[in-house]
N, C-alpha and C positions, 0 to 999 in steps of 0.2 A: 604281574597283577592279574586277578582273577575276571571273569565277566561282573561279579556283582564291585569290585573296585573301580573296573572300567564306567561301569555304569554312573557309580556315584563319582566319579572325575565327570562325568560328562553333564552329571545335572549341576556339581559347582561349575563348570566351565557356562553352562547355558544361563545362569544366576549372573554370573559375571560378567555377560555379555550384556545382558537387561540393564547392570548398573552402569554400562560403560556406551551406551546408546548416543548418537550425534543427530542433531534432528536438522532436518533442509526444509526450509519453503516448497510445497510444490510447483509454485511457481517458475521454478529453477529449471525443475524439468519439462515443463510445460513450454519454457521461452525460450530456452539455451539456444535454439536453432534459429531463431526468431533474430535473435539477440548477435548472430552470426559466430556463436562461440565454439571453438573446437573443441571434440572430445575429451583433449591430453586438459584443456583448459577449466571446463568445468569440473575434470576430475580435480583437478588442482586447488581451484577453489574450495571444493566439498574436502580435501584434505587440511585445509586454513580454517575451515570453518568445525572438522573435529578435531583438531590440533586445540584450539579455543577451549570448545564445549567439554572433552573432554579430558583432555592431559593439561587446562590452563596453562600450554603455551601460546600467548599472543604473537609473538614474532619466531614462530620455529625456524631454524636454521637449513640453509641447502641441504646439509646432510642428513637433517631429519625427516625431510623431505623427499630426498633421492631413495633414503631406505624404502620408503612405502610406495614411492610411485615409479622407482626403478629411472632407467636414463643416468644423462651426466646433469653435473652439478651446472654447466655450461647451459645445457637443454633449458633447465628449470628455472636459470637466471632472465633467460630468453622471454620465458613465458610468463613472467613473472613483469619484466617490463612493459612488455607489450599489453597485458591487463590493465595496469598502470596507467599506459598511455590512450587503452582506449576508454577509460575512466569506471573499469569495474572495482579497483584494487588502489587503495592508497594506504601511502606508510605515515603515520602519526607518530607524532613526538609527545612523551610525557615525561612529565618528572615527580618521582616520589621523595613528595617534602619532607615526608617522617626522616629517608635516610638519606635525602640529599644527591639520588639516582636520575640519572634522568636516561630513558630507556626508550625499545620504535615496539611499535606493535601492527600490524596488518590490520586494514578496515575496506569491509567489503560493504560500506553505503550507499558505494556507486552501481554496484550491483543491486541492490534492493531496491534504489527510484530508480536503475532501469526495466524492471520487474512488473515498478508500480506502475506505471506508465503504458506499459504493456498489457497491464491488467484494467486499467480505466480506459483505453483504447480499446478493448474488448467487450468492454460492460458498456458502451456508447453504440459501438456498434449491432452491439443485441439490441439495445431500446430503438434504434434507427428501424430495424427489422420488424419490430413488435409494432402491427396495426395497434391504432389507438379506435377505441367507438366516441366518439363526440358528442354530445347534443346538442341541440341549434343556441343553448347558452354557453357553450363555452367551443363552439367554432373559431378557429383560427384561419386565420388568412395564407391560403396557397403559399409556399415558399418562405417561411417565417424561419428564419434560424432554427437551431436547434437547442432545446434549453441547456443543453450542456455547454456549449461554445458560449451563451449568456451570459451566463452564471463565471464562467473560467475566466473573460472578460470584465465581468464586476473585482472578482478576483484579486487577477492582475497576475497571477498563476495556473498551472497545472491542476486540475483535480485527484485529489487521492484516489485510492480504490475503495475507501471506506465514503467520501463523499458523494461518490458516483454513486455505489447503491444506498445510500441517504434519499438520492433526488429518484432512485427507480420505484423505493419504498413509497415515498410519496406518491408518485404517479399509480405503478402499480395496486400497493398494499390501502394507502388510507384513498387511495383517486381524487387527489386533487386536480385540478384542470388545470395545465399549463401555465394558463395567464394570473390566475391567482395566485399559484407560485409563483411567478414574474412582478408582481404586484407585491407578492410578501417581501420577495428580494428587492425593491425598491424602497419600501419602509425602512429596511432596516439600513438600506443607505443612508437614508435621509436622516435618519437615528443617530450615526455613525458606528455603527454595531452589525458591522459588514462580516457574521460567523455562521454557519449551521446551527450552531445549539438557539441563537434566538432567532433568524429564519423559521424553525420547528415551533418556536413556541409561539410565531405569531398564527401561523397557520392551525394551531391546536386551538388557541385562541380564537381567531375565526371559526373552527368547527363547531367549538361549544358555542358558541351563538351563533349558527344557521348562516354562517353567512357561505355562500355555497358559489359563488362567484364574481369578479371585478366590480359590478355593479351594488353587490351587495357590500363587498371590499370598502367601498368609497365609503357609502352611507355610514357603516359601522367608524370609519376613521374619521369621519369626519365630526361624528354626532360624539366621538371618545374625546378628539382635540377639542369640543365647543365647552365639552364637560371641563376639562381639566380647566381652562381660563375663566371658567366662573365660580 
């Protein structure tokens, strides 16, 4: 083969690659160490996860597995349980009704809420770090929780990562003051509609009519319930 056949093998080989791309969270490589996961293990993973994405096999087998990561088949069983066990890796059972199969596939979920966790763990600890400026309406008293442990508490769970910069948007982007978020988040207790998306909309609510703090919080709900009963 000549230089210009070399050439064009090389631009299909580089096309082929594009189509054949596996994509990872960076949060993978951001936490792996965090996360206390050895090198052989998150290559392992990143091999289940383009096993998946790209060849649509869910459950590849050892030997599909030894070919690319090398080792014994023994090694990769090894590591394979011990993921399992430390709850990055679980094997799901399904059955396909069309032809009456019922088949295992690999689920790396456990990996992901540990990920997430590690990521809202992170974005807590920035807003811990981040001076807040106060005005004397909406001072907080020395040693007040912190609204994320609050909020995770109304809860009754963990915060996502998508939650967590929810509540930093707020504070940060539209500056709401702590206690009027604490204040919305009690509304909507009361409401029974204990979610972000209406938390957001009572505080959007409040902005369009001025009300700019607890004080102001009250007046508007209470003059909104005297409305609604008559």
């Amino acid at each position: 083969m000549d230089s210009t056949g070399w050439r064009t093998w090389a631009e299909g080989a580089s096309s082929g690659m594009g189509a054949g791309v596996a994509i990872f969270p960076y949060a993978l490589f951001r936490y792996y160490r965090r996360l206390k996961l050895e090198d052989h293990e998150l290559l392992l993973l990143m091999h289940l996860m383009s096993f998946k994405q790209v060849e649509m096999k869910e459950f590849p087998t050892l030997e599909d597995m030894q070919e690319l990561i090398g080792g014994t088949t023994h090694a990769i069983s090894l590591s394979l349980q011990k993921l399992m066990k430390d709850g990055f890796l679980s094997i799901d059972e399904e059955v396909d009704e069309d032809r009456g199969i019922q088949y295992e596939r690999y689920n790396v979920s456990g990996l992901y809420e540990k990920l997430s966790i590690c990521m809202a763990n992170d974005a807590k600890n920035k807003l811990k770090q981040t001076p807040v400026v106060r005005n004397s309406s909406t001072e907080e008293p020395e040693g007040e929780p912190n609204i994320f442990n609050i909020v995770e508490k109304e809860f009754g769970r963990p915060l996502s990562p998508m939650e967590c910069e929810t509540i930093s948007g707020w504070l940060d982007q539209d500056k709401y003051p702590h206690d009027l978020i604490l204040m919305a988040l009690k509304e909507a207790v009361f409401a029974g509609k204990v979610h972000f998306r209406y938390i957001d909309r009572i505080l959007l609510e409040w902005s369009r009519n001025r009300v700019k703090n607890v004080t102001d919080a009250k007046a508007y709900t209470q003059k909104f319930r005297s409305s609604g009963r008559s």
